[in-house]
N, CA, C and O atoms as a MOPAC input file, in Angstrom:
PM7 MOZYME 1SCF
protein

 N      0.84900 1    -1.16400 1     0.00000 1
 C      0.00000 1     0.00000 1     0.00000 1
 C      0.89600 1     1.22900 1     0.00000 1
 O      1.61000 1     1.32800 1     0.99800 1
 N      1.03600 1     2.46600 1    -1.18500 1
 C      1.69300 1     3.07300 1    -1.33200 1
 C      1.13800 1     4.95400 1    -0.51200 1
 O     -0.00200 1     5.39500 1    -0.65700 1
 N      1.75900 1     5.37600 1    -0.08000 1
 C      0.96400 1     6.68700 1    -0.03700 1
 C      0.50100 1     7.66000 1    -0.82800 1
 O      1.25600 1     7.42000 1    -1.77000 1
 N     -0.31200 1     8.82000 1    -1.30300 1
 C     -0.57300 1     9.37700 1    -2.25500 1
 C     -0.35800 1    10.75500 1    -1.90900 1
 O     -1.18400 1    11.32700 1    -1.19700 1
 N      0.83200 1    11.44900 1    -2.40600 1
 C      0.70300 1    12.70200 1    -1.44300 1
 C     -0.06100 1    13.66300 1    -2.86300 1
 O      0.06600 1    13.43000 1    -4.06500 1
 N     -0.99300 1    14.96500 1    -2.07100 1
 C     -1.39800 1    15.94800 1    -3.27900 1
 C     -0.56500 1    17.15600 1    -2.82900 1
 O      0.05200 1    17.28700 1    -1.77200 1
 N     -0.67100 1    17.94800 1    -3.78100 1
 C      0.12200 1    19.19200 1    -3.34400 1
 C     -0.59300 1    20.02700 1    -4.07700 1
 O     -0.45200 1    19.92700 1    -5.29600 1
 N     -1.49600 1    21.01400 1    -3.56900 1
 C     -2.53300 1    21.98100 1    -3.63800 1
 C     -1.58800 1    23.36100 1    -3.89300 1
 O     -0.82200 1    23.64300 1    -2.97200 1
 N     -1.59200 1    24.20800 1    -5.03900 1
 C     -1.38400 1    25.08200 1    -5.20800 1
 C     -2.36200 1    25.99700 1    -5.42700 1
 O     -3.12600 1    25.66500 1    -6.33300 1
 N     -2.64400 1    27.23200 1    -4.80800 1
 C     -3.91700 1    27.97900 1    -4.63100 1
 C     -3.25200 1    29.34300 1    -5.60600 1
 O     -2.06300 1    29.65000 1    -5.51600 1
 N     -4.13200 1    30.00500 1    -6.43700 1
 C     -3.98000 1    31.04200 1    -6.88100 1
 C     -5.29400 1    31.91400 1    -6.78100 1
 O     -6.49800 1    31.70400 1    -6.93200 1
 N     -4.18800 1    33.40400 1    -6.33100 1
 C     -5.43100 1    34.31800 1    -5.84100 1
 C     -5.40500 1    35.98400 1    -6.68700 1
 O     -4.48100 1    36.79500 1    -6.63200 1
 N     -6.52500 1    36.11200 1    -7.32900 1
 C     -6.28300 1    37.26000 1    -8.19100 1
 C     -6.40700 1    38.53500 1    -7.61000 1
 O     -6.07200 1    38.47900 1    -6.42700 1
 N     -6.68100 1    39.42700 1    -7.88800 1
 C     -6.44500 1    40.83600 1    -6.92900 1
 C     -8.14500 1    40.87700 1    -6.57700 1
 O     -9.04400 1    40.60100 1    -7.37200 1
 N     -8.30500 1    41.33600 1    -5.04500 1
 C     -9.57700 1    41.58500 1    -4.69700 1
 C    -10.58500 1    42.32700 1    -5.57700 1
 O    -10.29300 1    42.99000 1    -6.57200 1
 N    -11.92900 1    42.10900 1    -5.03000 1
 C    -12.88300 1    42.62000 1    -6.55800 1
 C    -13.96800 1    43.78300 1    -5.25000 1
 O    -14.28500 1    43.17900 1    -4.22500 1
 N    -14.23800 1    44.62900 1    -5.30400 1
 C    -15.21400 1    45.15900 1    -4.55100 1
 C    -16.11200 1    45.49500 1    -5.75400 1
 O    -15.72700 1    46.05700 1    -6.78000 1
 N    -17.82200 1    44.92000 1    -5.39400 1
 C    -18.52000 1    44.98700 1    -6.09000 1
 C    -20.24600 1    45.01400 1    -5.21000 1
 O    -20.62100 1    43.93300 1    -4.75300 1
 N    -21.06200 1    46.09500 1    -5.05500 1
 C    -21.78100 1    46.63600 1    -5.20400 1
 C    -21.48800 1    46.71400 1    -2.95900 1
 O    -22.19600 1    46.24400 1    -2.06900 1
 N    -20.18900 1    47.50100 1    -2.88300 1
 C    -19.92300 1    47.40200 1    -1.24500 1
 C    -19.46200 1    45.90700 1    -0.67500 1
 O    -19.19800 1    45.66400 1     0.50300 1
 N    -19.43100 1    45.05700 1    -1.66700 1
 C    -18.93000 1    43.36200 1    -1.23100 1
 C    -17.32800 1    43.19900 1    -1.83900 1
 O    -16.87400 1    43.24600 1    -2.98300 1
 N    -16.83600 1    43.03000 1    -0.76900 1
 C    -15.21600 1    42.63100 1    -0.94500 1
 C    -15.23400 1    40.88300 1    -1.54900 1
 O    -15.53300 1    40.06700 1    -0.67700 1
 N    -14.97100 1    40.37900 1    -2.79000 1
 C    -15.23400 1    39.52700 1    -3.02500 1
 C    -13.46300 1    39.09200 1    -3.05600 1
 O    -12.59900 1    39.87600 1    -3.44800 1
 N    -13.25800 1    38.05500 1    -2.68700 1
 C    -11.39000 1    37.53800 1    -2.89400 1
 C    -12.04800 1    36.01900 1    -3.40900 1
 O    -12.70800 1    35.23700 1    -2.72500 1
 N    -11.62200 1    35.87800 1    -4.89400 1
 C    -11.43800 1    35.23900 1    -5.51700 1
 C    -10.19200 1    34.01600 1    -5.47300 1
 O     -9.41400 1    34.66300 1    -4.77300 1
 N     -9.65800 1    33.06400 1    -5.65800 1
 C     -9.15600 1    32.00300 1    -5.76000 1
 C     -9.35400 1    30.57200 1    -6.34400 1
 O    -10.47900 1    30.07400 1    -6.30200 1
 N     -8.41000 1    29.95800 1    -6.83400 1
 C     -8.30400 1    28.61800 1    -7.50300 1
 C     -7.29600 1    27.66100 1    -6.80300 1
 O     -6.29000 1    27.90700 1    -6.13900 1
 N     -7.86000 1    26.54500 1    -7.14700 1
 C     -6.49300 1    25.81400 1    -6.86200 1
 C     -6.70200 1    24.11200 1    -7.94100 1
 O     -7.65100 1    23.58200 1    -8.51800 1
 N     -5.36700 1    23.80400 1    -7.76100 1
 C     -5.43000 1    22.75600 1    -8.89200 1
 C     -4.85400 1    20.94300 1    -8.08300 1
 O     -4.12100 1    20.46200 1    -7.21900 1
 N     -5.66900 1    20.63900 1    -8.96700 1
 C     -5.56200 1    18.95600 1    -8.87800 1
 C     -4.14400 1    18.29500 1    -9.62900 1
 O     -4.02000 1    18.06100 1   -10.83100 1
 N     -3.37900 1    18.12600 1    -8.82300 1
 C     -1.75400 1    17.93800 1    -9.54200 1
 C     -2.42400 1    16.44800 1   -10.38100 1
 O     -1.88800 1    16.14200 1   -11.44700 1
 N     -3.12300 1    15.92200 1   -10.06300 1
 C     -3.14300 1    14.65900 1   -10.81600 1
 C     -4.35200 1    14.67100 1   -11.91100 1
 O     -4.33100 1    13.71200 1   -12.68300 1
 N     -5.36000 1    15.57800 1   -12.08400 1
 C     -5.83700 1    16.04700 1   -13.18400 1
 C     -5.38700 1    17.18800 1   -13.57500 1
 O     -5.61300 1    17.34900 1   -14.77500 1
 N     -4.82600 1    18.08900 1   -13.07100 1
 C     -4.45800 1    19.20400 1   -13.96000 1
 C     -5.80100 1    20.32500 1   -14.03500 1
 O     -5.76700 1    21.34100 1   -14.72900 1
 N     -6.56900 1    20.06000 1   -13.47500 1
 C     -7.72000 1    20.97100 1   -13.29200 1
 C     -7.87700 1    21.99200 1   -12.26400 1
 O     -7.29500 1    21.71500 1   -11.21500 1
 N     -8.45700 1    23.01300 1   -12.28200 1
 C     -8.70800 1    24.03100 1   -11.08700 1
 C    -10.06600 1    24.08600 1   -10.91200 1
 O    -10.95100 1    24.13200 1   -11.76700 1
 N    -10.15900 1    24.07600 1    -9.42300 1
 C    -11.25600 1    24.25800 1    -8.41300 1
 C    -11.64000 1    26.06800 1    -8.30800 1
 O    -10.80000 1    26.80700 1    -7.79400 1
 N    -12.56700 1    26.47100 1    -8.68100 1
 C    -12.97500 1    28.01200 1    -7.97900 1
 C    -13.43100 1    27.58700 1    -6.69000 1
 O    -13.97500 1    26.54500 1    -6.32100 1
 N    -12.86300 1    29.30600 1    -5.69900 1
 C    -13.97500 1    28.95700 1    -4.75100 1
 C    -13.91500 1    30.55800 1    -4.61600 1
 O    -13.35300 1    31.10700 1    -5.56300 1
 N    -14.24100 1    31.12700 1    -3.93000 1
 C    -14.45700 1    32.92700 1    -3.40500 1
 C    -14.90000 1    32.97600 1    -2.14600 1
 O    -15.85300 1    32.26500 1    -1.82500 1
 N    -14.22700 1    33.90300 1    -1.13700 1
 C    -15.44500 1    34.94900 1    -0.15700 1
 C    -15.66000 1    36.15100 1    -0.44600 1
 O    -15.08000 1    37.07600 1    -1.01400 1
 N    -16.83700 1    35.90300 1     0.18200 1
 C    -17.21200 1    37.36700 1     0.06800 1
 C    -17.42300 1    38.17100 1     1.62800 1
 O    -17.82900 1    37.58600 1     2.63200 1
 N    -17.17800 1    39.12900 1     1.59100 1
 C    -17.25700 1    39.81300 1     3.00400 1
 C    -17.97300 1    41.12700 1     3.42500 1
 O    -18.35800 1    41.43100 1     2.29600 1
 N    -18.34000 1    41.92400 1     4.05300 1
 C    -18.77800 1    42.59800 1     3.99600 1
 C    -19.05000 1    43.43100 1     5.73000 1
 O    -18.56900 1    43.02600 1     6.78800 1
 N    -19.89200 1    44.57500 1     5.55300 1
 C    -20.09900 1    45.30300 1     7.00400 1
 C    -21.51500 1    45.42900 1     7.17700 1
 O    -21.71800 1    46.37100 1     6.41100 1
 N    -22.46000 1    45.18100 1     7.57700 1
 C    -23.59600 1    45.58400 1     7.88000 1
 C    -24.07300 1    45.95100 1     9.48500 1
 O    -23.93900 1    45.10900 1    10.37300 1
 N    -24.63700 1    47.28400 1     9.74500 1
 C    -24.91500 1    47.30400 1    11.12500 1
 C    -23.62700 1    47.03700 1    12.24900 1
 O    -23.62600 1    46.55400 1    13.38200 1
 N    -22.46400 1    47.62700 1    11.31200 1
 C    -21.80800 1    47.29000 1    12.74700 1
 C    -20.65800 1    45.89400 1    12.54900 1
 O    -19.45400 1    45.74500 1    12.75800 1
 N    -21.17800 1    45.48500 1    12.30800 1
 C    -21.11500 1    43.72600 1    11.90100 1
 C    -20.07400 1    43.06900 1    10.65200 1
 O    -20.35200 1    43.27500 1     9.47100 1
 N    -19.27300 1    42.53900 1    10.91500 1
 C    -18.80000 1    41.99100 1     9.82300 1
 C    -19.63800 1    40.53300 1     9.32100 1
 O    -19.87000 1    39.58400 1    10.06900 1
 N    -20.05300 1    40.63300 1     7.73800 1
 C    -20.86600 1    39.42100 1     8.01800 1
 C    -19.57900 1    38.44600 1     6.34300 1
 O    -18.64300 1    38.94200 1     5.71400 1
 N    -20.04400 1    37.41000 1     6.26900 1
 C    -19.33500 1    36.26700 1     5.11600 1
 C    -20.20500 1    35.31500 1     4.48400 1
 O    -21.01500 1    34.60900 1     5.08300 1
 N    -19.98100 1    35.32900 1     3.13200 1
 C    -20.10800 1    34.05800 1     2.93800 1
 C    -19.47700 1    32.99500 1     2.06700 1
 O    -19.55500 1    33.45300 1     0.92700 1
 N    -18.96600 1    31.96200 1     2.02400 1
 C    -17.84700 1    31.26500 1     1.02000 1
 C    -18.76600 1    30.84100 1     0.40700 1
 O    -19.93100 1    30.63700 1     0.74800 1
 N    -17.92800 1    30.60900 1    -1.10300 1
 C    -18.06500 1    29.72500 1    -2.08900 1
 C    -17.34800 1    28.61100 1    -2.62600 1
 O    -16.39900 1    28.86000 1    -3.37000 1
 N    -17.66000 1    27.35700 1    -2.36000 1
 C    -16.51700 1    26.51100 1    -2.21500 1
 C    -17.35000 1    24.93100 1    -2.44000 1
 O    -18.57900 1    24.85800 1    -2.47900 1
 N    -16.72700 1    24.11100 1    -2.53000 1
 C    -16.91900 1    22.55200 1    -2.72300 1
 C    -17.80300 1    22.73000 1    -4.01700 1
 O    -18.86300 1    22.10600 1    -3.97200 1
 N    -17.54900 1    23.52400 1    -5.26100 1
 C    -18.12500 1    23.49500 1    -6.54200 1
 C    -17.53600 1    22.21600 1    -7.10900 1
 O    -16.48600 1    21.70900 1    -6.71500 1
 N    -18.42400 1    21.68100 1    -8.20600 1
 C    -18.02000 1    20.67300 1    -9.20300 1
 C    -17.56100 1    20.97800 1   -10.46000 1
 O    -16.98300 1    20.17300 1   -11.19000 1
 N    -17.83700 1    22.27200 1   -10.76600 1
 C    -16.75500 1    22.79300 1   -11.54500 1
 C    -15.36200 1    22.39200 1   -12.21100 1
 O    -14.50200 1    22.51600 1   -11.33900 1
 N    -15.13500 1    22.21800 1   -12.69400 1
 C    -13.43300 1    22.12900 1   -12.66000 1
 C    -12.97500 1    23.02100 1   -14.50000 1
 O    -13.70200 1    22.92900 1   -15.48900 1
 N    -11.83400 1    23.67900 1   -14.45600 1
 C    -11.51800 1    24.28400 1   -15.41500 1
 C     -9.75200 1    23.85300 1   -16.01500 1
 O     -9.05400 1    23.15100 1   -15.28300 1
 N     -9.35500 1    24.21900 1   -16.99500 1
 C     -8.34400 1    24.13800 1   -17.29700 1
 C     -7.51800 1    24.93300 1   -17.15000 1
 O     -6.35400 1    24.56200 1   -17.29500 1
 N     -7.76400 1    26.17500 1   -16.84400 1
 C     -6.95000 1    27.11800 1   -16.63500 1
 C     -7.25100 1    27.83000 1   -15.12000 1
 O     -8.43300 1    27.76300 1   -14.78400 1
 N     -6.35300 1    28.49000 1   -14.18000 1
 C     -6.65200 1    29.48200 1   -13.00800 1
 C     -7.63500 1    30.25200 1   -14.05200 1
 O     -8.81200 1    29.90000 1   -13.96900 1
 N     -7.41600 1    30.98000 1   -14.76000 1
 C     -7.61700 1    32.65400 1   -14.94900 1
 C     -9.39400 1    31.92300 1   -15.18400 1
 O    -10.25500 1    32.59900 1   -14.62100 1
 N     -9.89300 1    30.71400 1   -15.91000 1
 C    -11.02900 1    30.24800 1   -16.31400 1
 C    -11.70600 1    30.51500 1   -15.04900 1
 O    -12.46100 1    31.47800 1   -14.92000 1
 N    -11.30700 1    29.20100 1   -13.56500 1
 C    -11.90200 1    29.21100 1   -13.01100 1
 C    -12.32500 1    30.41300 1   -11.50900 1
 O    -13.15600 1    30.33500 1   -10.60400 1
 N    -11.62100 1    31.10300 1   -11.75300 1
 C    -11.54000 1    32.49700 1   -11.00500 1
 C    -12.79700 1    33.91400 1   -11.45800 1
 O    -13.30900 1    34.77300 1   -10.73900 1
 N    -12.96200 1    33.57900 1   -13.19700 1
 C    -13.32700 1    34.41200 1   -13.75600 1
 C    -15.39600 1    33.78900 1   -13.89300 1
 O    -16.43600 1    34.34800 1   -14.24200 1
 N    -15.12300 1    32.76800 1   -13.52000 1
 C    -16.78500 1    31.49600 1   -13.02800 1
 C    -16.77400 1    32.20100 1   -11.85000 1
 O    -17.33700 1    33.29500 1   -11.82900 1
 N    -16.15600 1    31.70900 1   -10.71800 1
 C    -16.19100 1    32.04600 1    -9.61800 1
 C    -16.59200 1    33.56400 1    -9.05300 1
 O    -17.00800 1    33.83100 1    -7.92600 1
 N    -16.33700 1    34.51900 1   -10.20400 1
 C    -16.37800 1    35.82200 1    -9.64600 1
 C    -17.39000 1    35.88400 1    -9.95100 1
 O    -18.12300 1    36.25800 1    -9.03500 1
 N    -18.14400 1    35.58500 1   -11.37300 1
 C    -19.22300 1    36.22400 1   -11.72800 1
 C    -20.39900 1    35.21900 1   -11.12600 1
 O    -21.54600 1    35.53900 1   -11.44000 1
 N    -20.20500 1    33.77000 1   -10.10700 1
 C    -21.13600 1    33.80500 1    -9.47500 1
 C    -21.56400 1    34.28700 1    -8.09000 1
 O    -22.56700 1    34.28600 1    -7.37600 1
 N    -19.83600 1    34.84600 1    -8.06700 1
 C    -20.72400 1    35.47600 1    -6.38200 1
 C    -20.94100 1    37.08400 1    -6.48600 1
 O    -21.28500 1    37.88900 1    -5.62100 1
 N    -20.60300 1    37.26700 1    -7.91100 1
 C    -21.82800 1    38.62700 1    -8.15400 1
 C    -23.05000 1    38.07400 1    -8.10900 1
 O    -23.77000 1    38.56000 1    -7.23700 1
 N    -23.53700 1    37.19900 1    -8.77500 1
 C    -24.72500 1    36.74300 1    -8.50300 1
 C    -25.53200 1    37.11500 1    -7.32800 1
 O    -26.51500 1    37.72100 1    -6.90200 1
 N    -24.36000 1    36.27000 1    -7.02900 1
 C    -25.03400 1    35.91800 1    -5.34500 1
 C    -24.90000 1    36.90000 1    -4.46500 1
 O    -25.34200 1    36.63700 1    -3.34700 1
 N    -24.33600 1    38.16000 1    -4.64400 1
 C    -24.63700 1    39.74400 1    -3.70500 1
 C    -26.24500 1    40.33000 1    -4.58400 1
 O    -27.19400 1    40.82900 1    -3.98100 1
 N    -26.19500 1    40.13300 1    -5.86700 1
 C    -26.95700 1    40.43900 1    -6.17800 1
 C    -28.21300 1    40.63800 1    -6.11100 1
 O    -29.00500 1    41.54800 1    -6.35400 1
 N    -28.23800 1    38.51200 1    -5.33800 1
 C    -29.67200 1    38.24700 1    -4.83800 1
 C    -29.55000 1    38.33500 1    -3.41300 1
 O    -30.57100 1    37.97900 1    -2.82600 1
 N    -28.63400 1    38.69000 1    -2.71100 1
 C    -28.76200 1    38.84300 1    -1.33800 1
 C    -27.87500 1    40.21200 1    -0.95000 1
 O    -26.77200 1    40.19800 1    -0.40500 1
 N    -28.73800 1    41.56900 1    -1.42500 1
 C    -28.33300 1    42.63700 1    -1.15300 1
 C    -28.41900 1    42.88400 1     0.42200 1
 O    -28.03900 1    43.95300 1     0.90100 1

């Protein structure tokens, strides 16, 4: 029985502020497919309050960082969108 080591390299593009939501974007890749994972938070201030929410464990997968970063952003515009 052999061990399997992965080695997760994460890439993170420059922060996005979009409609008052600090969105930080990121990828990371599958050394043994060669694919990238999006995921994003998003953050924000309301009342005082710092509030979050991640985007993450998508099924997604892309061939390139810049692909899956550029999915990732435009769904958590979405998603400020519908939860102003």
């Amino acid at each position: 029985m052999g061990v399997v080591l992965y080695v997760i390299i994460l890439a993170t593009m420059p922060n996005l502020y979009y409609n008052d939501r600090l969105i930080i974007a990121h990828a990371s890749i599958n050394q043994s497919t060669k694919l990238w994972s999006p995921g994003a938070e998003i953050t924000w201030k309301a009342d005082g309050e710092r509030h979050s929410h991640t985007i993450g464990g998508l099924a997604d997968r892309f061939k390139t960082c810049e692909e899956a970063e550029r999915f990732v952003i435009d769904l958590a515009k979405k998603w400020v969108d519908a939860n102003p």
